[in-house]
C-alpha positions in Angstrom: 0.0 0.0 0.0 1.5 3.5 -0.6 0.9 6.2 1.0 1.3 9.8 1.0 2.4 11.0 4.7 2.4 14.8 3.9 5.7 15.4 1.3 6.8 11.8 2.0 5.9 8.7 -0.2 5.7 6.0 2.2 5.3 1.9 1.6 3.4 -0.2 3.7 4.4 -4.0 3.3 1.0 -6.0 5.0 1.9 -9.6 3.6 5.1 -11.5 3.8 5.3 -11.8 0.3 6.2 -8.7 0.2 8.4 -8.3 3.5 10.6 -11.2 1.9 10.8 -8.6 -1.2 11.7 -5.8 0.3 13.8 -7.7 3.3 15.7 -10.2 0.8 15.0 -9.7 -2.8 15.4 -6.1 -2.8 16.9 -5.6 0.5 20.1 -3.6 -0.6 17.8 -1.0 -1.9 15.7 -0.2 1.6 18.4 -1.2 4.1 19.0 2.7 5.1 17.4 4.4 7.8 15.2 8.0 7.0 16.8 11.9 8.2 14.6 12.0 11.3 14.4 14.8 13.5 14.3 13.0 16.6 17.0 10.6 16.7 19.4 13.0 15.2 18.6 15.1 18.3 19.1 12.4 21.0 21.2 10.2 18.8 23.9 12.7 18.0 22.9 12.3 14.6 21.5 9.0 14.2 25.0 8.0 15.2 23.3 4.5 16.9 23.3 1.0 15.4 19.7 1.4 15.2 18.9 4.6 13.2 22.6 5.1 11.2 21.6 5.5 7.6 23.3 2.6 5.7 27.4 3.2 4.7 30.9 2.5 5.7 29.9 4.0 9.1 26.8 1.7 9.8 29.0 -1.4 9.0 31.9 -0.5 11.1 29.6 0.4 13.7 27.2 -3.1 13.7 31.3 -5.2 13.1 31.9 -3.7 16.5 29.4 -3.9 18.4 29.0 -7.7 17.2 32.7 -8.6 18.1 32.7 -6.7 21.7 29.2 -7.2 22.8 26.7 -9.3 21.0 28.8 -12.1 19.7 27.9 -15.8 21.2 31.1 -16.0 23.3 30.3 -12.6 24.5 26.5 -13.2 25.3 27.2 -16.4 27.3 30.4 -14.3 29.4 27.7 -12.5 30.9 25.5 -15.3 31.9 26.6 -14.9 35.8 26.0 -10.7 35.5 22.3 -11.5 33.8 21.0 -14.5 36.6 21.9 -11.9 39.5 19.9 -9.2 37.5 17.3 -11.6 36.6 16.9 -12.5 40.4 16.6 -8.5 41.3 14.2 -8.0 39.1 12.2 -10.9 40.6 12.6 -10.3 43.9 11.2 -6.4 43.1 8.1 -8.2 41.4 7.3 -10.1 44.4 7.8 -7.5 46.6 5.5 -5.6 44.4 2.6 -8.5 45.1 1.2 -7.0 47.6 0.7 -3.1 46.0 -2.8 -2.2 45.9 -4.2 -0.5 43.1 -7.7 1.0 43.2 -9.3 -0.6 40.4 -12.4 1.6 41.4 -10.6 4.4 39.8 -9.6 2.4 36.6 -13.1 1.5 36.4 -14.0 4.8 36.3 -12.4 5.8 34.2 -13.2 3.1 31.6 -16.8 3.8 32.4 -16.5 7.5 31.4 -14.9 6.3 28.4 -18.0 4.7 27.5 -20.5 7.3 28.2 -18.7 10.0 25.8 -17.9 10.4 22.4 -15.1 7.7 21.9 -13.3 10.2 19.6 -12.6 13.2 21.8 -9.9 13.5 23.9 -11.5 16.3 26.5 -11.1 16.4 29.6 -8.1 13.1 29.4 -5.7 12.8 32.2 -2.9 10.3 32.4 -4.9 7.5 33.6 -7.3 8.2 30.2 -3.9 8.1 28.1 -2.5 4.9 29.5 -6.3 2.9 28.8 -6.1 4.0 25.3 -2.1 3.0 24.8 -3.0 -0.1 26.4 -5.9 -0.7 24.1 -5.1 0.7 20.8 -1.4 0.5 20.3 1.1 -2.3 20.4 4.6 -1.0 20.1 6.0 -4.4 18.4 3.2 -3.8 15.4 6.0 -2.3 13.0 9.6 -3.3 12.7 11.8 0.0 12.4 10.9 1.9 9.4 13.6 2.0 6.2 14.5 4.3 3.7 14.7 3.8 0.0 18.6 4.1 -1.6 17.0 3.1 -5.0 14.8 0.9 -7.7 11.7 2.7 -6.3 11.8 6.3 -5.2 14.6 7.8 -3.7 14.1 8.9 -0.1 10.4 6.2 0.0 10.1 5.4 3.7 8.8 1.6 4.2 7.1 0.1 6.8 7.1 -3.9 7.6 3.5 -4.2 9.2 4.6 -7.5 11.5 1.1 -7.3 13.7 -0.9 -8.1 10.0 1.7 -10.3 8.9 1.3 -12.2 12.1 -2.2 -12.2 12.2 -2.5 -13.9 9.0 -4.9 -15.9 8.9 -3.6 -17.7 5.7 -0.1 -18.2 7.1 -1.7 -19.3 10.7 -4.8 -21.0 12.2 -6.6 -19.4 14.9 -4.3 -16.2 13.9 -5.9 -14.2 16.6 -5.5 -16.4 19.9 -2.2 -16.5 22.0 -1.0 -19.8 21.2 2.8 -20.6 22.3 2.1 -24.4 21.0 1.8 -23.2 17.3 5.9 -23.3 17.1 6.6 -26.8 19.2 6.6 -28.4 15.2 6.5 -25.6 13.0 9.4 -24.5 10.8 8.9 -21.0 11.3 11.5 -19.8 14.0 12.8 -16.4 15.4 15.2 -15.6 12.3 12.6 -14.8 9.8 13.9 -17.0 7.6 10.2 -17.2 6.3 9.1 -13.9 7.0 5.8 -14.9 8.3 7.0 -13.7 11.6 9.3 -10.7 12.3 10.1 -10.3 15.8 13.9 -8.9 15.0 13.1 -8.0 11.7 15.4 -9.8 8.7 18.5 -9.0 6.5 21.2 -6.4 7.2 19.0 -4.3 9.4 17.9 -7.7 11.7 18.1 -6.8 15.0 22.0 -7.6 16.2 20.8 -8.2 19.9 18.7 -11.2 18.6 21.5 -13.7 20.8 21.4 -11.7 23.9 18.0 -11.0 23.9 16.9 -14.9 23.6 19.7 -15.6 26.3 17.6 -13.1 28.5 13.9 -14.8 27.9 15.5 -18.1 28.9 16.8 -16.8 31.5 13.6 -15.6 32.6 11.1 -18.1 32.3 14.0 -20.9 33.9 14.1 -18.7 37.0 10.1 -17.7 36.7 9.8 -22.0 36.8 12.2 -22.3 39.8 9.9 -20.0 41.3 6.5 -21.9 40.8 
């Protein structure tokens, strides 16, 4: 789907059919990152792994960061620094068990909701703003947005859409329910090799973290299963 976000042409990729185009086909032509005002302001420039446009300086950059932090060798060094943190962290939660939280205020809220027109936004406060976040908007929904360096457009921003990809329901069954079990004997892994799912996106601009990150969920659910 393309759109027309003000000035800037912008591609929307809903299917993996076209992820895989743009992610692997074609991926040497949408592998850069746009000029966003933001990140150049907090990034230095869009000096981070993340947001670098892609060049010399984005490859250097994602080389070292690989070799001195995110490499295999490196991941499983800090496997004694991650448990302890992993323990904090539970320890906080369980100390947090016994937190009340007036749910008579949430409900208000919710009710008010209901009773108004769902569209306006008078009279919000920061209860009303953290319903609607929670309902309406899933941060995981696109993978980091990329910027054309050619066969389309110059300067085309492209979105992945990852929640309609995996949503699917012609890539999954029961595509809406939260079902762990689908991946016990499925092909389809974490790596996007398939593109029918995207957590760490795919190609040059995967996410590098994608080791340390998995080390950290194991991590997590083995302790969480000591706990119970």
């Amino acid at each position: 789907m393309l759109l027309h976000l003000g000035s800037i042409r912008t591609l929307v990729a809903s299917s993996a059919e076209a992820a895989k185009e743009i992610m692997k086909t074609h991926d040497l032509s949408f592998c850069s990152r746009p000029n966003l005002t933001i990140p150049n302001i907090l990034l230095y420039g869009s000096k981070s792994i993340a947001f670098a446009p892609y060049g010399e300086y984005w490859r250097q950059l994602k080389s070292l960061v690989m070799l001195k932090l995110l490499s295999n060798t490196r991941v499983k060094s800090y496997k004694k620094v991650r448990e302890n943190e992993i323990d904090l962290m539970i320890q906080a939660l369980g100390e947090s068990c016994g937190t009340i939280v007036d749910m008579r205020i949430i409900e208000e809220h919710v009710n008010k909701k209901k009773g108004e027109d769902a569209e306006s936004n008078e009279g919000e406060d920061f209860v009303d703003i953290l319903l609607d976040l929670q309902k309406n908007h899933d941060t995981s929904d696109f993978t980091l947005h990329r910027d054309s360096l050619k066969d389309v457009a110059a300067g085309t921003q492209v979105f992945i859409n990852a929640w309609a990809i995996g949503r699917d329901p012609a890539l999954w069954e029961e595509s809406n329910e939260f079902s762990p079990e689908r991946f016990l004997n499925n092909s389809i892994n974490y790596q996007s090799l398939q593109f029918k799912w995207l957590p760490f996106g795919a190609s040059r601009r995967s996410c590098p973290g994608l080791q340390f990150r998995c080390a950290c969920y194991r991590a997590c659910i083995s302790k969480y299963r000591l706990q119970v």
